[in-house]
C-alpha positions as CSV (number, residue, x, y, z in Angstrom):
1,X,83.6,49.3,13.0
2,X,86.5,48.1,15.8
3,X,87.8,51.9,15.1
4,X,84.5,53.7,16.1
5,X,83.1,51.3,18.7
6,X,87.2,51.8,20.4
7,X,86.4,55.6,20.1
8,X,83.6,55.4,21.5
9,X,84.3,53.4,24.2
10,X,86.7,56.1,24.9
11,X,84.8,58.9,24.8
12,X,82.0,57.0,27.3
13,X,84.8,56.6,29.8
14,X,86.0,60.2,29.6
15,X,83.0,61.2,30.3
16,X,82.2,58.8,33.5
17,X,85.8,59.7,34.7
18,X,84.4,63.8,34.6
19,X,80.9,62.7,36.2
20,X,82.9,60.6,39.4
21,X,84.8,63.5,39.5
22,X,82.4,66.0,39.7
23,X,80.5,64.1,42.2
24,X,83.8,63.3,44.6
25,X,83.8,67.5,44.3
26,X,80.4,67.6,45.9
27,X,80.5,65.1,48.1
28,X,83.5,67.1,49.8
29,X,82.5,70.9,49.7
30,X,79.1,69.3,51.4
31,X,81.0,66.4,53.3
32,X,83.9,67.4,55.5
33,X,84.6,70.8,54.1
34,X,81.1,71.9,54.9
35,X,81.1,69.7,58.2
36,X,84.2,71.3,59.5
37,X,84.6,72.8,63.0
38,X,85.2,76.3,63.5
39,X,88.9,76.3,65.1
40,X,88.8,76.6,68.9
41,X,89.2,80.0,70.1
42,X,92.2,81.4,71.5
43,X,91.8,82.2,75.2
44,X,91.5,85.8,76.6
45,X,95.7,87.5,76.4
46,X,96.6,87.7,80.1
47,X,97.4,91.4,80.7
48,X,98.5,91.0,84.4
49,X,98.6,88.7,87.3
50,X,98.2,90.3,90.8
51,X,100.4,89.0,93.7
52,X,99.0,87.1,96.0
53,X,99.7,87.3,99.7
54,X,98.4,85.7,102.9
55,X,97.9,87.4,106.1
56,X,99.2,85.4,109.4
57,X,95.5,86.3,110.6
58,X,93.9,83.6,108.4
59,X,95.6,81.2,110.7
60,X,95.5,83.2,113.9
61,X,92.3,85.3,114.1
62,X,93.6,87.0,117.6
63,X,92.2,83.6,119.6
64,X,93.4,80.2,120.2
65,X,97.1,79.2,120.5
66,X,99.2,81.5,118.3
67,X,100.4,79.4,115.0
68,X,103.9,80.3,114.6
69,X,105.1,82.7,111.6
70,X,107.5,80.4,110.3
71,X,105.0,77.7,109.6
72,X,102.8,80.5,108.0
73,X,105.8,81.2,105.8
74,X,106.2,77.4,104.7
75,X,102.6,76.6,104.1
76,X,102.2,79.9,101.5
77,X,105.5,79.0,100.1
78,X,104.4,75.2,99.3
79,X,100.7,76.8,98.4
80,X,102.3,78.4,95.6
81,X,101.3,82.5,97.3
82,X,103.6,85.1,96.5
83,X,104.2,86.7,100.0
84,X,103.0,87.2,103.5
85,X,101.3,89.7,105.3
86,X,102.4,89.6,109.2
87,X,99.6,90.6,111.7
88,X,101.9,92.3,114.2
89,X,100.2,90.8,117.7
90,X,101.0,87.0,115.6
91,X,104.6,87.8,116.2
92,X,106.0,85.1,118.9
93,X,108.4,88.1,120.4
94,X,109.6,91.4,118.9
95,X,113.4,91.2,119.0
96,X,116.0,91.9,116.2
97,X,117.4,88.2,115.9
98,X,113.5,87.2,115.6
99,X,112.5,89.7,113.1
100,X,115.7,88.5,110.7
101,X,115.2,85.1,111.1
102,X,111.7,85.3,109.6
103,X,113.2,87.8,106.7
104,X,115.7,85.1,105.9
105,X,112.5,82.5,106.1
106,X,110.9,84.2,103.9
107,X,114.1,84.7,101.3
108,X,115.0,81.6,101.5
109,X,111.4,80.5,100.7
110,X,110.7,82.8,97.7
111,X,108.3,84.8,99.6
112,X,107.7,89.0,99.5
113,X,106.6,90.5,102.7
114,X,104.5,93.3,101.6
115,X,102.6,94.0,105.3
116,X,102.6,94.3,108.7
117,X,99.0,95.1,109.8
118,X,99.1,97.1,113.4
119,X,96.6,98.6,115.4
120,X,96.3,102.0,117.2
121,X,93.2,104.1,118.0
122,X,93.7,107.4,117.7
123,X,90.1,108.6,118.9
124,X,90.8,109.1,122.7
125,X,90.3,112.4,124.0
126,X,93.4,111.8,126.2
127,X,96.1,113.2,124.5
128,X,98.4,111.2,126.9
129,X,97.0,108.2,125.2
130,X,96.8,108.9,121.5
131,X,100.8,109.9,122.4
132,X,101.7,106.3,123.7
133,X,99.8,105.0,120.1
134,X,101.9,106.7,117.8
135,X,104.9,105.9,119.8
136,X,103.8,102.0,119.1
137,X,103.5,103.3,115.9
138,X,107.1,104.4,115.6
139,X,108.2,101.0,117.0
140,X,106.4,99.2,114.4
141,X,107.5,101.0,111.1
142,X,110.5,100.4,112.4
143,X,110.0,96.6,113.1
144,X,108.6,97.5,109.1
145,X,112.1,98.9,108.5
146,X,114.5,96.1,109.8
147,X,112.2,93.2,108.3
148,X,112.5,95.0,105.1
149,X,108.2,95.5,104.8
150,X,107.9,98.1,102.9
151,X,104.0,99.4,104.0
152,X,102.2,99.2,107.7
153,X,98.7,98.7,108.1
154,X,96.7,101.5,110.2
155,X,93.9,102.0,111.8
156,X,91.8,105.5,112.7
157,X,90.7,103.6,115.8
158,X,87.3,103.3,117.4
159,X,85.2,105.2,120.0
160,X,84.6,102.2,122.5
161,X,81.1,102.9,123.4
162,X,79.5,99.8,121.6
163,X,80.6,97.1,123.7
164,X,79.4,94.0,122.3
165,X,79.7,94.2,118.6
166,X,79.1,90.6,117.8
167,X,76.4,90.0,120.1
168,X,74.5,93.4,118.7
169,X,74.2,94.6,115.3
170,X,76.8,97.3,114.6
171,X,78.2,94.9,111.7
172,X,74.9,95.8,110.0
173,X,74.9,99.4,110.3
174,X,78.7,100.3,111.1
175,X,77.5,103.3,113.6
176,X,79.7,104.3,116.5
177,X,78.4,107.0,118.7
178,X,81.3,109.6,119.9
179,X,81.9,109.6,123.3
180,X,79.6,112.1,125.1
181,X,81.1,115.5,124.5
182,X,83.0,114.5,121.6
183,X,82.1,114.5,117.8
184,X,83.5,112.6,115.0
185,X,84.5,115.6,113.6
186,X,86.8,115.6,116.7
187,X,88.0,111.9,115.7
188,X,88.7,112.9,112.2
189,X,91.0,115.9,113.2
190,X,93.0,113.2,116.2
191,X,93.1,110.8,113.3
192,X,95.0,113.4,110.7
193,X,97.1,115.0,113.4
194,X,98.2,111.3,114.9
195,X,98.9,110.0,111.2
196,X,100.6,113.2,110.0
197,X,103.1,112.6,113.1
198,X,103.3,108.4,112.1
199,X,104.2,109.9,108.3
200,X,107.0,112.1,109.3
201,X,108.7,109.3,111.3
202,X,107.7,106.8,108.4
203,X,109.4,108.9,105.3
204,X,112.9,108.2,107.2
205,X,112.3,104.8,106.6
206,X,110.5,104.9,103.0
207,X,107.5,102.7,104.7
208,X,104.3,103.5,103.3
209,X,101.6,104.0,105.8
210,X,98.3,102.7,104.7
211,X,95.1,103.6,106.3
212,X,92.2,101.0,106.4
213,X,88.3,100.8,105.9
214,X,88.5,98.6,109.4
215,X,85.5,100.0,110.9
216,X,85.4,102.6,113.3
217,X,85.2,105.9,112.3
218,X,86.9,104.7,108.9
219,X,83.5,102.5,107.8
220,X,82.0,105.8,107.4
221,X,83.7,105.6,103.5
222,X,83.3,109.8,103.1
223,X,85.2,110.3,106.5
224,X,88.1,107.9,105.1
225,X,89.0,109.7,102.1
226,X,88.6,113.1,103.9
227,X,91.5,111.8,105.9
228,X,93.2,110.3,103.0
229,X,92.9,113.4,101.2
230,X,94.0,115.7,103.7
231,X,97.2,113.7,104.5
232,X,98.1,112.4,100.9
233,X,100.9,114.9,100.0
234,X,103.1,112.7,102.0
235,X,105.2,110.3,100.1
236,X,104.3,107.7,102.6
237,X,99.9,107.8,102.6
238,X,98.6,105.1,101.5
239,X,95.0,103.6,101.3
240,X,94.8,99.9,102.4
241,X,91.6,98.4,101.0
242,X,89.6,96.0,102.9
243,X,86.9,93.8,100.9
244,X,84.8,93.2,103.6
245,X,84.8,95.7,106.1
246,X,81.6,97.4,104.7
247,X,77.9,97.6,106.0
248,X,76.2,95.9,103.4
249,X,77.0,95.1,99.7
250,X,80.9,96.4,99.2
251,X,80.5,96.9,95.9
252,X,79.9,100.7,95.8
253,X,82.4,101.6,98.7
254,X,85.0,99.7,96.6
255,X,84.4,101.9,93.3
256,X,85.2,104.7,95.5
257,X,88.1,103.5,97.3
258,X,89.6,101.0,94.9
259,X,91.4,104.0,92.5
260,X,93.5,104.7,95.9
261,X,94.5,101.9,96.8
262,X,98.3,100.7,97.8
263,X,97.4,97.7,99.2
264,X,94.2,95.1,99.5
265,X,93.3,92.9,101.8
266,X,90.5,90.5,100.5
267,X,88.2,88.2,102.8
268,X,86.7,85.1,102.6
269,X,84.2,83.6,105.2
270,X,84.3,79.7,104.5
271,X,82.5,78.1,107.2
272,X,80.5,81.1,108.2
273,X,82.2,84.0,109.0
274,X,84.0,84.8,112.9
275,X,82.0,88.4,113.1
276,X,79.5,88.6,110.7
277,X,79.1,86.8,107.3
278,X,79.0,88.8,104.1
279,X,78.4,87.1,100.2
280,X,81.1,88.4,98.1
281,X,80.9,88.3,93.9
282,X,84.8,88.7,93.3
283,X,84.3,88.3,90.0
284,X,82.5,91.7,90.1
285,X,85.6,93.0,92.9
286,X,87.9,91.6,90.3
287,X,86.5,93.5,87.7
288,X,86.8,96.8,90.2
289,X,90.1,96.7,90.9
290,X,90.9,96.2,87.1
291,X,88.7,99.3,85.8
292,X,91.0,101.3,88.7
293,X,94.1,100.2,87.3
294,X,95.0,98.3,90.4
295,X,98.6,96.7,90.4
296,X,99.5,96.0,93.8
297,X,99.7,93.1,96.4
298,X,96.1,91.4,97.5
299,X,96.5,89.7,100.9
300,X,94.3,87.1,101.7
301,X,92.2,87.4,105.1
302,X,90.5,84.2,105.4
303,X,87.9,85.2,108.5
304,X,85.8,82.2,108.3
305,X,85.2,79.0,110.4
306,X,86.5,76.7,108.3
307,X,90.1,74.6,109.4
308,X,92.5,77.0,107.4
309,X,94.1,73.7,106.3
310,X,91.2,73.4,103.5
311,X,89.7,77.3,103.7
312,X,93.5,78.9,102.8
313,X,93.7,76.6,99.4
314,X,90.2,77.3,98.2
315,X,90.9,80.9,98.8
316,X,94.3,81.0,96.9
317,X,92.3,79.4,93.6
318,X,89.8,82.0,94.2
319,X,91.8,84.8,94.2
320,X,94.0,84.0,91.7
321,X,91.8,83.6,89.0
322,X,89.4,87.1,90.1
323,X,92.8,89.1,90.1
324,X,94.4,87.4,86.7
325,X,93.2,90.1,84.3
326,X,92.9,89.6,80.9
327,X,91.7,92.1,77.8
């Protein structure tokens, strides 16, 4: 009797061990197996990083006391940008011993200067004019030249016959009328034969010469790429794109200009905007200038009302994180 009640015993507590177990087995496939997060997704692989720039105009829009280069240089540098684009009417004076000190500046501080942004007009019926234009011209590549800036800013010009721009509403419709007796096809053939002497003198220097969308007879999107295209078999064209300087929505003037591009200047308007203000999606511009294979500097015009102190920073995140491209 002891022997078979001791084997029984036994067998009874086998089977409660394999019973507990079995339900231990459950309890985790439907307990914290089945209750398990799905592991957090890796973020997007970064495929490129544009550099970031900051034009001297966002601190000097051509009014007010000028705010000095070098303080420009110091701000980007501690803002974490990756350069500076100099608007040549914010330089303080124009001699040799100025231009290298603000080279050194920017060395010293880590900072690429991949613009000087000029201005000529080349639609003046006087030839006498458009002459004294590109011969400013010449000066300032080579200004480009001895500051080591490797691409100028240019302008096609404008007729002069709306006066008051702000005050009217030419921002909304971009139209110019040509002097009387004058056509823009007149202003298109000024503009090639002005920036095909500029070219010639800029290939000495290997600047690049980059013609803007800055309003004009270049907000007329067809007219700029008829110049672009007539004067691109020089090693020095260029196409400097402007995010804001269109009538209307930008968006479909970009995908048009954005696979030329050498150079980008993008605006913000914190504040409300000095001329005109304009809603920009740059996560849609982002997205542009990655579908055209974009690679290049983006300079920051900030063109709003807002104290650059605060409007410059927000800008920077901004930008950064619409030109980080990922796959």
């Amino acid at each position: 009797m002891m022997e078979h009640s001791s084997a029984s015993q036994t067998t009874s507590s086998r089977r409660d061990w394999l019973k507990k177990s079995s339900l231990i087995g459950s309890a985790l496939l439907t307990g914290s197996l089945a209750n398990a997060t799905e592991p957090a997704q890796k973020p997007a692989a970064v495929t490129r990083r544009l550099p970031i720039a900051v034009s001297t105009y966002s601190y000097w829009p051509l009014q007010g006391a000028k705010y000095p280069i070098k303080n420009v240089i110091e701000d980007a540098a501690r803002l974490g940008f990756d350069g500076v684009e100099i608007l040549h009417r914010s330089m303080e004076e124009e001699t040799v011993a100025y231009q290298n000190k603000l080279k050194r500046l920017a060395f010293d501080n880590g900072m690429a200067l991949p613009l000087l942004s000029i201005h000529q007009n080349f639609l003046q019926p006087d030839v006498a004019k458009r002459k004294a234009d590109i011969q400013h011209t010449f000066k300032c590549i080579d200004i480009a030249s001895q500051m080591g800036i490797p691409c100028v800013r240019m302008n096609t010009g404008s007729w002069g016959t709306v006066k008051n721009k702000r005050q009217g509403d030419y921002y909304k419709h971009g139209i110019e009328p040509p002097i009387e007796g004058y056509t823009d096809e007149d202003g298109i053939k000024w503009t090639i034969d002005g920036m095909g002497e500029c070219l010639q003198y800029a290939e000495k220097s290997g600047v690049v010469l980059a013609l803007e969308n800055h309003w004009g007879l270049s907000s007329n999107i067809e007219y700029l790429l008829r110049m672009y295209n007539a004067l691109k078999g020089s090693p020095s064209m260029g196409l400097n794109v402007d995010t804001g300087n269109f009538v209307g929505e930008p968006y479909a003037g970009l995908e048009k200009l954005a696979p030329y591009a050498t150079i980008v200047q993008a605006k913000t308007y914190y504040g409300g905007g000095t001329f005109y203000d304009k809603e920009m999606d740059y996560e849609r511009i982002g997205k542009i200038f990655q579908k055209a294979n974009y690679k290049g500097f983006v300079s920051l015009e900030m063109e709003g009302k807002e104290d650059p102190k605060t409007s410059v920073p927000k800008s920077l995140e901004l930008l950064r994180k619409v030109f980080t491209f990922t796959a």
